[in-house]
N, C-alpha and C positions, 0 to 999 in steps of 0.2 A: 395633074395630068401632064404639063408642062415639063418636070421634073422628072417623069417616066420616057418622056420622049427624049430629053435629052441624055440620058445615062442610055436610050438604047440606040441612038446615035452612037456613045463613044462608043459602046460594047461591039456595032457593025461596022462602024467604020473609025478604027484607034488610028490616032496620030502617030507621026513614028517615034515621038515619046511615050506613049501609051504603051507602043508595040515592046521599044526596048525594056520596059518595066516590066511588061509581061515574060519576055524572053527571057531576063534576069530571074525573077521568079517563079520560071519552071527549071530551070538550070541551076538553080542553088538547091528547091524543093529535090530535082532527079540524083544532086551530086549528094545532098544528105542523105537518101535512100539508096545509093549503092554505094555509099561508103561504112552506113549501117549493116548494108547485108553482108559486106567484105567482111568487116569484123564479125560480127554475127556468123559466118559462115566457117572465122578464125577459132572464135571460142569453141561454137559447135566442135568442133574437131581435136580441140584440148579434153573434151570428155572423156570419162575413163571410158563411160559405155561404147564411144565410137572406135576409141583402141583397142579395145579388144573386141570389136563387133566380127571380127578377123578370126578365122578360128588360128591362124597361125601365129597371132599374139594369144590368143584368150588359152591355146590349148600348150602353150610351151613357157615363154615367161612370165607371164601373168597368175601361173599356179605356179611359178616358184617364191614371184613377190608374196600370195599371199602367206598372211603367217607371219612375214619377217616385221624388226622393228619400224621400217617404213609405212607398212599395213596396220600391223596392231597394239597400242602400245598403252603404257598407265593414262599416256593425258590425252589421248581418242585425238591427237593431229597425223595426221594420214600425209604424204605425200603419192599422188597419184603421178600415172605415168608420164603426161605432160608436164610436173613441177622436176622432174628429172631430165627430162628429154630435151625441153621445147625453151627459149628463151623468154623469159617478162616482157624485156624492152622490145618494142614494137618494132623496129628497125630488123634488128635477131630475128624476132620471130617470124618475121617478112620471108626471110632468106631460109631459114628451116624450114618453113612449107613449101619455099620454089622447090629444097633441095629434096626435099620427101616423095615428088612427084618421080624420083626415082625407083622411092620404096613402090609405088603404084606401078610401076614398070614389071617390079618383078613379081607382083602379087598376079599380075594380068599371065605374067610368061608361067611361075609356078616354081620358080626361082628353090621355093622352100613352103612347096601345100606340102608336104608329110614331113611326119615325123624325121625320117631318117635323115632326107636333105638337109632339114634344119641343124638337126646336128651337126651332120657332117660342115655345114657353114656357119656354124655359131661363132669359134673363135676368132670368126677371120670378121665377122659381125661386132663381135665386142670389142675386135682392135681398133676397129673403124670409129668405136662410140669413144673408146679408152681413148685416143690420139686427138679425138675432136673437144673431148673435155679438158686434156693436156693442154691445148691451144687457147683455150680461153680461162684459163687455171681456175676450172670445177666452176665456173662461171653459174649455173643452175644448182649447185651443193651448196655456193655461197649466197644463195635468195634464203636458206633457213641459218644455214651455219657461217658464224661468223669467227671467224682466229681471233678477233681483237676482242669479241665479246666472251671469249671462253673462260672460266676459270679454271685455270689451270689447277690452283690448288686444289679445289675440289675431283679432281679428276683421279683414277689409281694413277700409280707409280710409273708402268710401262708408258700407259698413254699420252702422260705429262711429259716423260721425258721424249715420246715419238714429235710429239707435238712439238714441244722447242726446238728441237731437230730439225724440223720441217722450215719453220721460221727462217732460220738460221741459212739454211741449204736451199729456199725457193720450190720447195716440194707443193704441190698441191693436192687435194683431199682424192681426185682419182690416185695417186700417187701408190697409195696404201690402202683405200679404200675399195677395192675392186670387188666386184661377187657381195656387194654387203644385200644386194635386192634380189640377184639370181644366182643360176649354179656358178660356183667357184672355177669356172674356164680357165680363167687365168694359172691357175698350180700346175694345167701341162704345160706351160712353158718354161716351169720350172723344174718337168722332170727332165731326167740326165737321156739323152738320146739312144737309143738303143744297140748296142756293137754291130757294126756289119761283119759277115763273113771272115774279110781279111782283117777287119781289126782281134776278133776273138780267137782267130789264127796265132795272129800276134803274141796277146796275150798268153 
């Protein structure tokens, strides 16, 4: 009985040791569970189901991945839209959800809900992904694909030789890689621009 009365002593009235013990362990308990649910919150959002929960991912580039060899292939490894998009290391990937609250910006305004918007804004979409891959040379193509672990000899003839090439010049895997998941956007910027008026005059 003795024993009951004293533990409900400490429980009513804690020393200011008691207190900061306590304090501490709600404050380590609060900081584990919201830094659980941050991540949690991170992963959640690497799903494919949640990228494409959008019908403006799900109904425009998401049917063009599927099908391709990122989709579906002899040895069933998939990359999904986050192992392209989104960075591993935790730091990265910090900075590409702050940066994404952009994408949420234009989802709210409507930036590209139909069809035709999107198009009309794709290329200037893909330049934007094209330039930020540039910057961290394919930094997300190199989580599967590695130059140093390639072998070259097994590779065809074109390939091996792009690939030395690459080495050699600092090229990196968007480099040559473009359109390999969606439409090929990239080939109008390599058609020839169309004559105006006074150029065809010219001519």
């Amino acid at each position: 009985m003795r024993q009951i009365r004293k533990l409900w002593g400490i429980l009513s009235r804690p020393s200011a040791r008691y207190s900061l013990g306590a304090l501490l362990t709600v404050g380590v308990g609060a900081g584990i569970m919201l830094w659980g649910g941050f991540n949690w919150a991170m992963e959640l959002s690497n799903t494919e189901a949640f990228c494409i929960s959008c019908h403006e991912m799900r109904d425009n580039v998401y049917q063009e991945y599927r099908g391709t060899i990122h989709d579906a292939n002899r040895s069933g490894v998939r990359a999904i839209c986050a192992d392209c998009h989104v960075p591993k290391e935790w730091g990265h990937k910090v900075f590409r959800k702050v940066m994404a609250t952009n994408e949420l910006f234009h989802k709210i305004i409507g930036s590209v809900n139909t069809k035709e918007k999107f198009e009309a804004a794709r290329l200037e979409l893909a330049q934007h992904v094209w330039e930020s891959m540039k910057a961290t040379d394919s930094r997300e193509c190199r989580n599967c694909h590695l130059m140093v672990g390639m072998d070259l000899e097994k590779q065809k003839p074109r390939a091996r030789a792009q690939h030395v090439d690459a080495k050699q010049t600092g090229e990196t895997c968007i480099d040559c890689h473009k359109g390999i998941a969606h439409k090929a956007v990239h080939k109008e910027l390599e058609k020839p621009a169309e004559a105006t008026e006074e150029e065809e005059f010219v001519l």
